[in-house]
Each structure stands twice: as C-alpha cells, then as structure tokens.
N, C-alpha and C positions, 0 to 999 in steps of 0.2 A: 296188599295188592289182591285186587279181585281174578278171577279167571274164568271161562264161560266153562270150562270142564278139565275134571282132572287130564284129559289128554292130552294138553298143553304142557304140560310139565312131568311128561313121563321121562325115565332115563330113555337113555339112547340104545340099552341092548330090549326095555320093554317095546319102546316104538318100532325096533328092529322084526322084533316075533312080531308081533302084531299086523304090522305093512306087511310081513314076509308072508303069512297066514294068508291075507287080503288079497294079495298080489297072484297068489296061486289060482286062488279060487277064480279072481277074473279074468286068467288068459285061460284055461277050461270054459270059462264061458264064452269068452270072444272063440275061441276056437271050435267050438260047437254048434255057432250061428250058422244057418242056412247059406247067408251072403259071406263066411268069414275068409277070407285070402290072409291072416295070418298063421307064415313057416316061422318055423325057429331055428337057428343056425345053430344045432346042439341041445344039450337040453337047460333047459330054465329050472334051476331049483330056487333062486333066492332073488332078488334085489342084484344083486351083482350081475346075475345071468343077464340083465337086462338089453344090455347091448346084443346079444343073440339076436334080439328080435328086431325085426324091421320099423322107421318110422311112420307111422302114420301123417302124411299132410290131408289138406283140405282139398288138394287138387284129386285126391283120390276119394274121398266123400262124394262129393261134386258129380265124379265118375260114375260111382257107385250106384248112387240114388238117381242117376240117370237111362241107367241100362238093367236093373236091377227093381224085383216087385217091392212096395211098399214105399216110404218117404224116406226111409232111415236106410238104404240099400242094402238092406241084411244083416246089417248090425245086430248084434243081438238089444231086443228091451224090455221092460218088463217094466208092470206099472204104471205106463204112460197115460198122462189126463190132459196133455197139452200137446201140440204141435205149434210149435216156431218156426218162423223163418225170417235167415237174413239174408244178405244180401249176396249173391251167387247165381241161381239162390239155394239155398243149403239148409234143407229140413232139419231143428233140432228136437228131440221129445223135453215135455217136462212133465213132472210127479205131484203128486199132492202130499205126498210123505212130509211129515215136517221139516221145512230148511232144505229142500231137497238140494238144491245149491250148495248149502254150505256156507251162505254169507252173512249169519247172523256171528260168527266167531271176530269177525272184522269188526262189526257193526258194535257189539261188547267192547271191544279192545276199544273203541274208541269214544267209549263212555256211552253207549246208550242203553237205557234202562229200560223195565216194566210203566215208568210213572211217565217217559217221554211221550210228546205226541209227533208225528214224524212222516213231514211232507216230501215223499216221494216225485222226485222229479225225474225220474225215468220213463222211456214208453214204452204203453202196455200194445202196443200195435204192432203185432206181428211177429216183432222181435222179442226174445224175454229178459230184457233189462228188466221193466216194470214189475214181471212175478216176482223176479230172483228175489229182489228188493224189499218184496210186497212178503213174501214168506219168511223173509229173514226178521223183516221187525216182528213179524208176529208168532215167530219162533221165542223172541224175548221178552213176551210179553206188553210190548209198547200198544198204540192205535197207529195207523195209517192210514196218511190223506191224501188218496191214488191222483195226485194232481198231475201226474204227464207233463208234456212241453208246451211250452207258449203260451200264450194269454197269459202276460204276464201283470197285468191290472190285477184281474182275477186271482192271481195266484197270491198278488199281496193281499189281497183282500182276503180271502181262505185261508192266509198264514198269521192276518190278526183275528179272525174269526173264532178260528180253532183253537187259538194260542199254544201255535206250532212252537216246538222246542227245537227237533231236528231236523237234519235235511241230509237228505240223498240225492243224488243227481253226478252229472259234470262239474267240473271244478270251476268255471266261467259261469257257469248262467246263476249261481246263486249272487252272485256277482251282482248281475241282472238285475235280480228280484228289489236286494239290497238298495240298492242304486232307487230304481223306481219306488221301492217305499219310500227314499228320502227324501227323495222329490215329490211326492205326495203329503208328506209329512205324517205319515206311518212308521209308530216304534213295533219292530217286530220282538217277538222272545225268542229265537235261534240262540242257542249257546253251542251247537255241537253239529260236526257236519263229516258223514264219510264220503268219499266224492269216488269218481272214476269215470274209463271212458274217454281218459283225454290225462294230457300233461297237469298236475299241479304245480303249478311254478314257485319258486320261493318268496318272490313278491308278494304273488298273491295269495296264500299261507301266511303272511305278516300282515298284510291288509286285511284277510279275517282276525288274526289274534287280536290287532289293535282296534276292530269290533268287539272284542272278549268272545270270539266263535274258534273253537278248538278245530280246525279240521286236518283228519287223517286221511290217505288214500288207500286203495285197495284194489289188487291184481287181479280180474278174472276174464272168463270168456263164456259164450252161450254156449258152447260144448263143454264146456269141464268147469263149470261154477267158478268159483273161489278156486284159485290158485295160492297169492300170498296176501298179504297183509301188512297194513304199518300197526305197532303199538304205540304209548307216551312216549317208550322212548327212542324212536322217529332214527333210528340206527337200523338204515335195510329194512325189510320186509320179511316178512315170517313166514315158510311155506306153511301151508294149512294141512292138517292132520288127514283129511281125505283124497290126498295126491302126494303120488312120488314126484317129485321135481329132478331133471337133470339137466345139464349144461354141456351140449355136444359141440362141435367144430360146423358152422353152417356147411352146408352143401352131405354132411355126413348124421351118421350116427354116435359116432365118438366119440367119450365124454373129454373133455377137455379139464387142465390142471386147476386143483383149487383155486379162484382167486382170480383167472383166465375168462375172458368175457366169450361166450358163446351163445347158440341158440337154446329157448329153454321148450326144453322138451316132457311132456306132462302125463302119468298114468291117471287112473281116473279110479279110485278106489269104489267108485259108486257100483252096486251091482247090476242096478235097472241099467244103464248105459256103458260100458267096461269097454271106454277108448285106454288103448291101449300104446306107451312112446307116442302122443297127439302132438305133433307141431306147432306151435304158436307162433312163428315167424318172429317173434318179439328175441330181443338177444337181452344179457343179463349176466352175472354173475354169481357166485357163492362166495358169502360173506364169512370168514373166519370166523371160530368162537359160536357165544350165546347171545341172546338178547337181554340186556341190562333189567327189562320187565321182569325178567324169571321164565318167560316161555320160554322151551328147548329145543324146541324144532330147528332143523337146519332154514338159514337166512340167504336172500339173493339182495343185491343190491337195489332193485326195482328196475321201471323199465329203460336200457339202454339202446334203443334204437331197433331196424326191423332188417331180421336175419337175409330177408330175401332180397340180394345185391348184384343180379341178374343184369346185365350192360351189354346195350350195343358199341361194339367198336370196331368199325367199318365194315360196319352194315353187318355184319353178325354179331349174334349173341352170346356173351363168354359168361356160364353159371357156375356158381359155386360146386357144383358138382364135379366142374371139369376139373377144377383147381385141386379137387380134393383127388381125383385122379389120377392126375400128372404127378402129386406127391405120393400115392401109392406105390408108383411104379418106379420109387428111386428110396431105398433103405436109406441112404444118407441124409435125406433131405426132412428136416424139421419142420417148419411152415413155407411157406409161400404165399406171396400176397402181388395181385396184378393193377396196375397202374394203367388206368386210362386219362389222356390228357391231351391238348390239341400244340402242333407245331404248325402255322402259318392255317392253312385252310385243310390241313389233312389229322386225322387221329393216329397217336402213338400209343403203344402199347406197351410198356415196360413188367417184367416181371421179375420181383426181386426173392431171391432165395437163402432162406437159411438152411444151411448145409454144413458138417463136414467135409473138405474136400468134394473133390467131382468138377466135370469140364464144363464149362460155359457152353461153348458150340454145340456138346454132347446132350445138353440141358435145352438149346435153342430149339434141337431137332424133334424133342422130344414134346416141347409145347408146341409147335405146327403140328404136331401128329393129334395129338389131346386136346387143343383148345381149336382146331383149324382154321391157327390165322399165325403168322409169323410176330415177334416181338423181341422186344432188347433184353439181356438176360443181366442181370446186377448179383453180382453174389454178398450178400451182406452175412457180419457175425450171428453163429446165433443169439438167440435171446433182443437181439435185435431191431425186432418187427415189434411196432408198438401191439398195444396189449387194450385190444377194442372192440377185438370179433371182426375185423374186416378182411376178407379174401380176395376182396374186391373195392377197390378206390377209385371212383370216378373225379376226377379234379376237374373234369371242362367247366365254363363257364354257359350257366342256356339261358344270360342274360340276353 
C-alpha cells in the first residue's frame, strides 16, 4: 500500500502532539487579528479545550467582511495570491504554496499518479473549485487539463486529444462527458476519477466501475480545503491530516457521542488562514476504529445531510438554537427533538422529550417561554430519539 506521506500513518499520541502544537499556534494567530472576535471560555491548552471556544458560522463571515476593512473581515492571512468568491457573497484567500488546499492527499488515495494526465472539471470562475484541484494534481506530479464546465463536444474532444486518464469534477457530469463520447463514437482512456461537490450515488459509482473507472469522493469546502476523504477501502472517509474535525449537537457547540450523527465542525490547521470551530452546516458522524487502508486518522461517515433545520411553524421560526436551549435549562432532560406536521389546514407542533422524570405541563411552559410558540409535550425513553442529528423534523407535505 502506497501513501502520499508518512502523516498518514502516524500513532495517534504522534498526531496528538503534533495537532496539539498546530492548534496553539493558530488561535494565537486568530486571536491576534486586527478583525479577531475570538473569547475563550477558560483557557485552551490542548484539543480537548476546544469546546471553550466559540463556533465559527458563515453568517458571521458574511458580517464580517461586510462591516469590517478588507475582503476577509480581519481574519488573519498571510500569503495570499488569490481572492475567491462564492456565493453570499463570501470572500475566500488562496496560496500559491504547494497544495495549498490540501487536496492532493485525496486525489493519491484514489490512485492518481505523477504519469496520469487529468481533466479538471471544476470552475476556475470566481469560485476556487478549479485552483484547489488545479494544485492538487500538480502537487503529484500529474499534467492538468483546466477544462471547467460545459462544452461538453469539446471536452470529449480534449479528453481524446490529450489522452486524459483522470477526472476531477462532480459526480454527474463525467456522466455527461461519457455519455456524449458514446454517442459520438469516442473511446476515452478515463480509468480513475475523484469527484465532489454533489452526492455520489451508488448507482452511479457501479456505472463507472462497470466502465472499469475507479471513482472515489472527497469532502471539502472553499474555506477549509480538504476536510475528508474516501480510500480503496470505501469504509467512511478519512479526516485529513490538516484539520481537526469534530461533531457537535446542531444548534450548539457540543460534541456529541462517538458514533452520534452531528454537525461537523472544522479547525483549519493552515496558518495563512486559521478558521478556527468553522461550521460546515453538513451533519456526519465518527466512525469507530481504523481504516482497513492502514491510514489512522479518525474517520466520519461522509456526508449525512445539512445541519441547518431552521422551520417555520405558524408563522414563526423554531432554530436549533432554541432546542438546544430549552434542554440547557432542564438537568434531566437528554435530547429533544420538535415535530412540525399539519392537522386539517393548521400546523402542530410536537416536542418529544428524553428525560429522566420531570412534568409534562412543567416542560410545556417551558417551551412557550424558549421556542415562543405553544406545542404537545411527548415524554419518550431515553436513547430513544433516533440517531440522525435532527432537532428539528419537518413532516408537512409542500406537495
């Protein structure tokens, strides 16, 4: 088994120092920025402290860079050769460092070489899909053939041209390409493909293999590179050596139990950029164990769905905030999860409770006060409440 570097396979007390080293050095920096608004609730000496510190969302970026001099609202950077922007819109920096991303470790895991040639189908417009991509093969030594979206003639034609081996893009549009060479009667050489950006379905992961095209997927975002990663052996995803990954309770910061679907929340070990607890709204898991590959890094399930489960029910809006709340303010109470659903032409609001003991009506008054809206109180066992990340269950129909 190959590896793109020994860090892959460190023990777990090496990876420990090491992150723990890392992780110091960049809330000193975050906390040293001109724009920095991060407190610490006590002091942070390790990886564990982490919960001390407040999360980072995107709604406070947003703010940031809005009210605040520069594009990056005061975040600290350093080394910056790019400006990005998505859609918000939310200025990101990028690096000319090698990999600055981080996504050539994915792009390795899933067979790409120095010898591949490797048709990038991400865009270079605005956004930085197209660099991340664009520096990660050439971190491995490969060629790349900055082909962007659409024109897809073209693209088959520049993938016989060049006698493109790999592909990068969306999980769907190589799809596309496929499709339209065969219908042109174009044999492409695609053997290997790391996708992202969108769902890989299993379907269509057998519809490449039974083209003999290996494709793996990979976790990331324009603020924090590479996140995780698939290997061969397609068990979870692998958090990547330059981020702390955690899994908190949406609406909070708290990490929730091994194995417990939560939101994944992300350090950013990079020093030019040192987002610090960064939100992804994406929800997720921690996978038990190793990865069968030999890489040791802690594993998340991939992506389960999106944290943020904000609902209007009758006419106002009930956030995972609130829910996290209402169970602050009751020692007994374990989770809670609210039920929005329609009876006749009016919305019902149910909220069901795991608790030890404690009153229903005592419970009822407590959520008028916290969610400011009245609703049915259900006391259920604990352990319970399915096991999904949701605090928040919308059942209407808006057929």
């Amino acid at each position: 088994m190959e590896f793109y570097d020994t860090l892959e396979t460190r023990s777990a007390d090496e990876r420990l120092a090491g992150q723990t080293k890392a992780l110091l050095s960049q809330i000193r920096l975050a906390m040293d920025a001109p724009g920095s608004c991060l407190v610490a609730d006590g002091e942070v000496r390790g990886i564990e402290d982490l919960p001390r510190l407040p999360v980072l969302r995107k709604s406070s970026l947003l703010q940031w860079q809005a009210e605040k001099d520069g594009p990056f609202g005061g975040i600290h950077t350093a080394n910056v050769s790019h400006i990005f922007q998505s859609p918000g819109p939310i200025y990101e920096p990028g690096g000319m460092a090698a990999d600055w991303w981080r996504m050539g470790r994915g792009l390795f895991a899933a067979g790409f070489r120095s010898d591949d040639i490797v048709q990038n189908c991400f865009s270079y417009h605005l956004t930085p899909a197209g660099m991340m991509f664009d520096s990660a093969v050439r971190a491995i030594g490969a060629k790349v053939l900055p082909a962007g979206i659409g024109q897809t003639e073209l693209q088959v034609r520049a993938a016989k041209d060049a006698e493109v081996t790999a592909y990068v893009g969306t999980p769907d549009y190589l799809k596309i390409i496929l499709d339209r060479a065969d219908a042109d009667g174009v044999t492409l050489s695609i053997t290997k493909a790391a996708v992202g950006g969108g769902a890989l379905f299993p379907s269509l992961r057998q519809e490449y293999a039974d083209r003999g095209i290996t494709c793996l997927q990979g976790y990331g975002t324009a603020d924090l590179g590479s996140i995780a990663y698939e290997s061969p052996a397609m068990e979870g995803m692998i958090v990547d050596e330059g981020v702390i990954v955690e899994i908190v309770r949406p609406g909070t910061g708290d990490p929730v139990a091994p194995g417990e679907v939560g939101e994944v929340v992300v350090t950013s070990l990079n020093p030019d950029y040192p987002l610090i607890r960064f939100a992804t709204g994406d929800m997720s898991a921690i996978l038990a164990g190793q990865s069968p590959c030999g890489r040791t890094n802690m594993r998340i399930k991939g992506w389960m769905g999106r944290a943020d489960q904000t609902t209007k029910i009758k006419g106002m809006f009930v956030r995972p905030e609130q829910v996290a709340d209402f169970v602050a303010k009751h020692a007994e109470v374990k989770r809670a999860r609210v039920v929005a659903s329609r009876m006749g032409e009016s919305d019902v609001m149910v909220v069901q409770i795991e608790a030890d003991g404690g009153d229903a009506d005592a419970y009822g008054a407590s959520i008028a006060e916290t969610l400011k809206l009245k609703g049915r109180v259900e006391l259920v066992a604990p352990g319970s409440l399915p096991n999904d990340g949701l605090v928040i269950e919308d059942t209407r129909s808006y057929d």
